[in-house]
C-alpha positions as CSV (number, residue, x, y, z in Angstrom):
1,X,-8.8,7.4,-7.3
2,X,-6.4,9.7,-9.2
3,X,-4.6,8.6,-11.5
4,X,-1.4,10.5,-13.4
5,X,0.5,9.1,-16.3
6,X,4.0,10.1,-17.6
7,X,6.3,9.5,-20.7
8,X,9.2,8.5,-19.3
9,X,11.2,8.1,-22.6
10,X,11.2,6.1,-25.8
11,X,12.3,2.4,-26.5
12,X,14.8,2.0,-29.3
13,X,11.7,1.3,-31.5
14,X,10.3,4.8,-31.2
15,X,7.7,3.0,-28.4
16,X,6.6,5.5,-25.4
17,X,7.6,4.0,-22.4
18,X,5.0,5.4,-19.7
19,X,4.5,5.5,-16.2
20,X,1.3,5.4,-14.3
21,X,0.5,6.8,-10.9
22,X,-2.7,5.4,-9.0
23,X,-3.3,7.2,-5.4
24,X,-5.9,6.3,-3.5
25,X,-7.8,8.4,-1.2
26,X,-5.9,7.2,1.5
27,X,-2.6,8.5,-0.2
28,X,-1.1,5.2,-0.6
29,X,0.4,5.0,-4.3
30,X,0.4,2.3,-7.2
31,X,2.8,3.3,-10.0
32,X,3.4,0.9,-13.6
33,X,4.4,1.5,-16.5
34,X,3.6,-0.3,-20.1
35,X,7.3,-2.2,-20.0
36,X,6.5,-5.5,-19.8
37,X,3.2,-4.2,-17.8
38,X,5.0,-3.9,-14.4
39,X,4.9,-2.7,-11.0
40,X,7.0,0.0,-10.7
41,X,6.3,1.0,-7.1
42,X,4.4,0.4,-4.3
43,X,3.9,2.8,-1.4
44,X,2.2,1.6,1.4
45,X,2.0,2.6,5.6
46,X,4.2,0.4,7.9
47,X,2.7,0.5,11.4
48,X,3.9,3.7,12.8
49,X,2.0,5.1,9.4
50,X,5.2,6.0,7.3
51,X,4.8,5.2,3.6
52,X,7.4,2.3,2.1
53,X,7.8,1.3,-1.2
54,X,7.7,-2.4,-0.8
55,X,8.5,-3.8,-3.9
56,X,12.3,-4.0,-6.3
57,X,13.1,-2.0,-9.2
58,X,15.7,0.0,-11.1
59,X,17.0,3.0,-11.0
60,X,16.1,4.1,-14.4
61,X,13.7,2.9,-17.0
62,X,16.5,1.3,-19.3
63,X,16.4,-1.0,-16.2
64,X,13.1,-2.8,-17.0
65,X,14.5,-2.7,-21.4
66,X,17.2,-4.9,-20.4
67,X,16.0,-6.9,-17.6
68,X,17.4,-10.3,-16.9
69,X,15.4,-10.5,-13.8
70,X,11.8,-10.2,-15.0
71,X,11.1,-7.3,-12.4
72,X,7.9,-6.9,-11.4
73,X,6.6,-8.1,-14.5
74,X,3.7,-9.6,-16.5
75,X,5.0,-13.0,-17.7
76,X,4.3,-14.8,-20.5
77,X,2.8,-16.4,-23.2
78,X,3.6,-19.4,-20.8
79,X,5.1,-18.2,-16.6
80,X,7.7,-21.0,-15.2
81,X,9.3,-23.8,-17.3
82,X,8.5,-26.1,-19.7
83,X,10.9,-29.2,-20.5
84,X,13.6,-29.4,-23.2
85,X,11.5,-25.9,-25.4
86,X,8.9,-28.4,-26.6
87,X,5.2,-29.8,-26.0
88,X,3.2,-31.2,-28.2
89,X,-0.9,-29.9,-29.1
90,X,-3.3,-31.2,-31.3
91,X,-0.7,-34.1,-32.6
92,X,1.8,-31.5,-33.3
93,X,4.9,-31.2,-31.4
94,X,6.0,-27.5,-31.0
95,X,9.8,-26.1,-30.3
96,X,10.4,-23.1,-28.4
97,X,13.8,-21.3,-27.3
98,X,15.5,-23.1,-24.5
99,X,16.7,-20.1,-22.7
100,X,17.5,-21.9,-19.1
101,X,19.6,-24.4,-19.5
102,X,17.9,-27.1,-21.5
103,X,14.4,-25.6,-20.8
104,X,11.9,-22.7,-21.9
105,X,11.8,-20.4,-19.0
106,X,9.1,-17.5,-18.8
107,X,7.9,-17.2,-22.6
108,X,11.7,-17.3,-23.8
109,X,13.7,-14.2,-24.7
110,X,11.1,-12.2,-25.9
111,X,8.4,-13.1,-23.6
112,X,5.3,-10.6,-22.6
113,X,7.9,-9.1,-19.6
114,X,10.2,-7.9,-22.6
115,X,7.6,-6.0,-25.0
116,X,5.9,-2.9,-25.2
117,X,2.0,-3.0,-24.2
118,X,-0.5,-0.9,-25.4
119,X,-2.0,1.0,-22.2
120,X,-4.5,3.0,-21.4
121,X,-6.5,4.2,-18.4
122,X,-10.8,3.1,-17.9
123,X,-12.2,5.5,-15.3
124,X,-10.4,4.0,-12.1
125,X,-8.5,1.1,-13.6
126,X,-4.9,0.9,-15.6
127,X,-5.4,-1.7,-18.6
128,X,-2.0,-3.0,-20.3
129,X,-2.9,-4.8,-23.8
130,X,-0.3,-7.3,-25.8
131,X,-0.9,-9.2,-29.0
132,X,1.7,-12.1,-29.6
133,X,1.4,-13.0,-33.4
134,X,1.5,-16.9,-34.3
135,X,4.4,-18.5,-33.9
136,X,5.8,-15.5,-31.5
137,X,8.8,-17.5,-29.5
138,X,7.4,-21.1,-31.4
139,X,3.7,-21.1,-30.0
140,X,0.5,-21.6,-32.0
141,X,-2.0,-19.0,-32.8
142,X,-2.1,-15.4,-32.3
143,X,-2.7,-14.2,-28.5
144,X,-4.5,-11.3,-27.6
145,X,-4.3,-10.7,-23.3
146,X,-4.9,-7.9,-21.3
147,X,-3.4,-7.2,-17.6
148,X,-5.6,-4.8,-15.9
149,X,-4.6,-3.3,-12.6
150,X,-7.3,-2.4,-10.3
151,X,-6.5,-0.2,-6.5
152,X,-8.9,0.4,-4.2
153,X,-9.0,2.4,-0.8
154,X,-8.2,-0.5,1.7
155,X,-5.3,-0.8,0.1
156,X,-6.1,-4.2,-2.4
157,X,-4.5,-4.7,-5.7
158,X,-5.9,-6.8,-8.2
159,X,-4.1,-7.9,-10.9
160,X,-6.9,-9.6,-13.8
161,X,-5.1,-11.3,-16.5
162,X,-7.4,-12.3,-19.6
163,X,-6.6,-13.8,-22.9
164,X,-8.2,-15.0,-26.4
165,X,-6.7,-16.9,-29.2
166,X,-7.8,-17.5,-33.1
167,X,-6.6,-21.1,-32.7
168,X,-5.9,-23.3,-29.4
169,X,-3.2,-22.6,-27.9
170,X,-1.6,-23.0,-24.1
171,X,-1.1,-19.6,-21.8
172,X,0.2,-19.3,-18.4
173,X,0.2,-15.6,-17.1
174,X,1.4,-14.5,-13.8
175,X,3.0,-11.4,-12.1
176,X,7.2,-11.7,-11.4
177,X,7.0,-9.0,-8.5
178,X,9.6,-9.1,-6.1
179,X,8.5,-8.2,-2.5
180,X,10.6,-6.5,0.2
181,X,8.2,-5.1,3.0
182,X,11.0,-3.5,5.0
183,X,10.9,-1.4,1.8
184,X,12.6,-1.8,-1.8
185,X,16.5,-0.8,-0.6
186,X,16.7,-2.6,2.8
187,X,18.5,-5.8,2.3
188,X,18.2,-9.3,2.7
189,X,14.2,-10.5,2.9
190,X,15.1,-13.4,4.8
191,X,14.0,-11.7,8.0
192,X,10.4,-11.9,6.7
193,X,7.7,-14.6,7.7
194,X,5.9,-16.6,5.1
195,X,3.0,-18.7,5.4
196,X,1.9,-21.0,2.6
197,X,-0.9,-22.3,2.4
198,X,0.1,-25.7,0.7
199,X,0.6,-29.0,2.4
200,X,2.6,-29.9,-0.9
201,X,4.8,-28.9,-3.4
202,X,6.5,-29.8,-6.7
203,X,9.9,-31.8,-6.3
204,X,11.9,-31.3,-9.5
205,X,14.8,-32.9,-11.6
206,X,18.1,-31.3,-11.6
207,X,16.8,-29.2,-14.6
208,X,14.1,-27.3,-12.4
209,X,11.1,-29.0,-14.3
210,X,8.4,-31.0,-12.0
211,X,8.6,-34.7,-12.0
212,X,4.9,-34.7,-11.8
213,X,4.5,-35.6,-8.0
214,X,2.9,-33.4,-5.6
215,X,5.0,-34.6,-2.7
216,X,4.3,-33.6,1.4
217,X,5.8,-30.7,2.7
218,X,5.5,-32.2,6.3
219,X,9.0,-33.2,7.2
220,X,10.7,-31.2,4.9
221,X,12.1,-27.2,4.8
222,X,9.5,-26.6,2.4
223,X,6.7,-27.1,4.9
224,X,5.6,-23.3,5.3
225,X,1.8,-24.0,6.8
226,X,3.0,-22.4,9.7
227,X,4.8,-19.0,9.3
228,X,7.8,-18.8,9.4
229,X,11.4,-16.7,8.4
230,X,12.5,-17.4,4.9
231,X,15.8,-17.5,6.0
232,X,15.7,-20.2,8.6
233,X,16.1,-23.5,6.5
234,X,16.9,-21.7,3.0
235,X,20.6,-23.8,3.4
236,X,19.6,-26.7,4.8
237,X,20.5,-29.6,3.5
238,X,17.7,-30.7,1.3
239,X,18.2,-31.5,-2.7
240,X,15.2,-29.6,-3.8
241,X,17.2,-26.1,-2.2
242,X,20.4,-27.1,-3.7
243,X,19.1,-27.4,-7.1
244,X,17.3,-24.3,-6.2
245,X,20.3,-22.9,-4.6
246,X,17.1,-21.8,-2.1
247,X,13.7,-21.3,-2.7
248,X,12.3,-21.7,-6.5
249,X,10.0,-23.8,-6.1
250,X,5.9,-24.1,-6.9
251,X,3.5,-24.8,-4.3
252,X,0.6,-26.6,-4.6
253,X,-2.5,-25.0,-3.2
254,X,-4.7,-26.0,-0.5
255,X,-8.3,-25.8,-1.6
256,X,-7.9,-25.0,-4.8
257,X,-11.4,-24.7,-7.3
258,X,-11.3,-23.1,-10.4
259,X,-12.4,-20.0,-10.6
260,X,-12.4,-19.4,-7.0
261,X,-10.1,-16.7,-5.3
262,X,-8.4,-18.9,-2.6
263,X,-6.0,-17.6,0.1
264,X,-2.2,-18.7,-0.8
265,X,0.3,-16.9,0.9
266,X,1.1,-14.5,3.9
267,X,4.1,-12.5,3.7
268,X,5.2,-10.3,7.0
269,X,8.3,-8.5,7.7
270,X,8.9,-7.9,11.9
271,X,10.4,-4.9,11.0
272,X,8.3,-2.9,9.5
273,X,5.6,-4.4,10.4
274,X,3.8,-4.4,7.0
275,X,1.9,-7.6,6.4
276,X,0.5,-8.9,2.2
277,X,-1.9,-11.2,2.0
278,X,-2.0,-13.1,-1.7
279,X,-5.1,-14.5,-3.1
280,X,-5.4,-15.9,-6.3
281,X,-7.9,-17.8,-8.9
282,X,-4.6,-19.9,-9.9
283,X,-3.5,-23.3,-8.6
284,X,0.1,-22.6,-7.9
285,X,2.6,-20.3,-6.4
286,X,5.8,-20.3,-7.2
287,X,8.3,-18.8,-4.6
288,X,11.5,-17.5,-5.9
289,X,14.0,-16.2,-3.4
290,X,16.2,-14.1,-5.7
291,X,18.5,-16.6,-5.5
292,X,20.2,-15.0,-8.9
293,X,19.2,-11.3,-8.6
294,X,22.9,-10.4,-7.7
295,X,24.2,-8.3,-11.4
296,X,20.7,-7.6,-12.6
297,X,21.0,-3.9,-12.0
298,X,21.0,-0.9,-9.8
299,X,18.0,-0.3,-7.2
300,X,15.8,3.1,-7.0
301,X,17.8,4.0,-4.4
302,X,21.0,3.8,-6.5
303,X,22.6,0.3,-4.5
304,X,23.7,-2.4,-6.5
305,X,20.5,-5.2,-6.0
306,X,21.7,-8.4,-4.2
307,X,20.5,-11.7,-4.5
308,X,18.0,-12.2,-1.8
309,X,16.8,-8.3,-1.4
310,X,13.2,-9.6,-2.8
311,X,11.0,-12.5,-2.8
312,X,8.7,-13.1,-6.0
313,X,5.2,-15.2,-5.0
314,X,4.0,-16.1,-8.8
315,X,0.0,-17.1,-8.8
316,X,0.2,-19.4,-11.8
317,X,0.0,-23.0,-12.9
318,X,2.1,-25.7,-12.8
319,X,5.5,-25.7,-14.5
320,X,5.5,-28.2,-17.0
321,X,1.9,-28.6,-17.4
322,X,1.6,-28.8,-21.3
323,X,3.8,-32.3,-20.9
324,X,2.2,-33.2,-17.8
325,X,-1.4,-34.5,-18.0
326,X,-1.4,-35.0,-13.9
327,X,-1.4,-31.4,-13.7
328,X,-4.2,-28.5,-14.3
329,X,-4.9,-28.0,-18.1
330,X,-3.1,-25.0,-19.7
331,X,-4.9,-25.3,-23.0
332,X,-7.0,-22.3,-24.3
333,X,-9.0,-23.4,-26.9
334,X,-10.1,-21.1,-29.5
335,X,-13.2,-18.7,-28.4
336,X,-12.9,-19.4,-25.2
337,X,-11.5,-16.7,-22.6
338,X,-8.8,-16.9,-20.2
339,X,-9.3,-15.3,-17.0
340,X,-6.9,-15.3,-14.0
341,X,-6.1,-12.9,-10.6
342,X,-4.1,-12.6,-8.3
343,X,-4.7,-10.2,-5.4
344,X,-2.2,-8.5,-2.6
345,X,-4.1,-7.4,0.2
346,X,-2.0,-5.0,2.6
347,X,-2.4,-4.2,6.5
348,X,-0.3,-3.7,9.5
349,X,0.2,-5.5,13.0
C-alpha cells in the first residue's frame, strides 16, 4: 500500500486541510482528507478494466468547508434525526439545535462532518481523530472517536468507527458517502440496482422521525429484497416517498447481531458494470436518494451536482433511538468503547 498525503490549503482557523492518497497494488486509489474525515475519491475498474471514480465531491476543497450536503462524510456525535432537538439521559432532559425542521439532524450545525480531525497515517491505514468537548451542539460528556480507513488489495474498504466518553453519553457514527458507479459526473443514479437486505423498514411522521414501528416492506415500493432500479417506484404514490420526496428512509436489517458484520446492501450500475457490496456491524441503513443535492455545489468535473446524481447507504442505528426504547440502545456509558464498521466491497460482472 502507498500512501501520499497533501496540504491542500488552510481552513479560516489556520487548520491544514490535507488530502490522503491510498493505492493499492492493484492501482486502484482511495483518496480523504481530514475535513469532516471524508472520502474524497474513489477509483476503481468497471468491467472493461477502466478506472472510475465512483463516488460525489466538489470541485475544490472550500466545497467540503461549506457543505450543506454532508459529502462523503463522517457524521456525528449522533447520524440521522432525533425528535424536536431533545432526549432525555440519566433523568436529565438534554436540548440540541433543531437544524431540520423541528428536529436535530446529523449532530446539528457543527457536527463531526463540519470540523477539522486530527489525522495521521499507521503503517497501511489512514486514522482521522475528533474530540467533541461537553456540551458540544447540547450533548453530555466529552467525546473522543476515531474513523480509521483501512484498503486492501481486493479492493475492500473498511471504515472502523470507535469512540470513548468521560461521562455516558449517546453516539451514532456513520459515513454520508454518496455513490455513483457509472462514475462521480454521469448523472442520474436511478439507473442502478439496489438490493436491500431488509424485509422492513421505518415508516415516519411528516417530520422524518420513526414512529417506532418496523413495518413490512412486502407490498410496498420500499420492498428492495430483490434488486431492483432506484428509479422504478421512487414517484409512486406511497406517503412514506412523498414525505421523503423519494428515498430517505432507514432499513431495518435482516439478521442483525451485534457485533457481527452482516450483509446490507448491493448496489450495481448496468452501465458500468461496477458492482458495491456494503457490510456493516450496524443495525440500519439509511438510503438517501439525493433528493436535495440540487444547489450544494459544483462536482470535480466542474458541472453543477443535481439532485439524484448519488445515492448515500448510511450503516447506522435507528433515527430516533435515544426517545425510542423499542429500538437498539445508543447509550455509551462511560469506559466503555464504541466500535462500529461499515465495509464496501467492490467487483465487476
Amino acid at each position: 500500500m502507498e500512501i501520499e498525503q497533501e496540504i491542500l490549503s488552510f481552513a479560516p482557523d489556520g487548520q491544514p486541510a490535507i488530502l490522503y492518497r491510498m493505492t493499492n497494488a492493484k492501482g486502484w486509489r482511495l483518496s480523504t482528507t481530514n475535513i469532516g474525515a471524508a472520502i474524497v475519491s474513489l477509483e476503481v475498474p468497471d468491467r472493461d478494466g477502466n478506472m472510475r471514480d465512483v463516488v460525489l465531491g466538489y470541485s475544490t476543497y472550500e466545497g467540503y468547508l461549506n457543505d450543506p450536503a454532508a459529502m462523503c462524510k463522517s457524521v456525528g456525535r449522533y447520524a440521522n434525526r432525533i425528535a424536536e432537538g431533545r432526549f432525555s439521559l440519566g433523568g436529565k432532559e438534554y436540548i440540541l439545535a433543531r437544524n431540520n425542521g423541528v428536529n436535530h439532524l446529523h449532530g446539528g450545525p457543527g457536527g463531526f462532518q463540519n470540523k477539522i480531525w486530527t489525522s495521521r497515517v499507521e503503517t497501511d491505514r489512514v486514522v482521522f481523530s475528533y474530540t467533541s468537548a461537553a456540551g458540544e451542539e447540547g450533548y453530555p460528556a466529552e467525546l473522543g472517536c476515531e474513523a480509521v480507513y483501512d484498503f486492501d488489495d481486493e479492493g475492500t474498504v473498511e471504515i472502523t468507527y470507535f469512540a470513548g466518553s468521560d461521562d455516558d453519553t449517546i453516539v451514532n457514527l456513520t459515513n454520508h458517502t454518496y455513490f455513483n458507479l457509472s462514475g462521480c459526473d454521469s448523472g442520474s443514479v436511478l439507473g442502478h440496482t439496489l438490493k436491500i437486505e431488509a424485509s422492513r423498514y421505518l415508516p415516519t411522521d411528516t417530520t422524518q422521525i420513526p414512529t417506532g414501528e418496523l413495518a413490512l416492506v412486502e407490498g410496498t415500493p420500499m420492498d428492495f429484497r430483490e434488486a431492483k432500479e432506484i428509479g422504478r417506484d421512487i414517484d409512486a404514490d406511497f406517503e412514506a416517498l412523498k414525505i421523503g420526496a423519494g428515498y430517505d428512509h432507514c432499513w431495518a436489517i435482516d439478521g442483525y447481531e451485534r457485533d457481527r458484520e452482516t450483509l446490507a446492501a448491493t448496489l450495481y450500475s448496468p452501465e458500468s458494470g461496477i458492482e458495491l457490496k456494503i457490510y456493516t456491524t450496524q443495525p440500519g441503513i439509511q438510503v438517501y436518494t439525493g433528493n436535495w443535492l440540487k444547489g450544494s455545489g459544483t462536482s470535480k468535473g466542474g458541472r453543477a451536482i443535481e439532485s439524484r446524481d448519488g445515492v448515500a447507504l448510511e450503516c447506522q442505528n435507528f433515527p430516533d433511538a435515544p426517545n425510542k426504547l423499542q429500538f437498539p440502545s445508543p447509550l455509551l456509558k462511560k469506559g466503555e468503547v464504541y466500535e462500529e464498521h461499515i465495509i464496501f466491497r467492490f467487483g465487476t460482472r
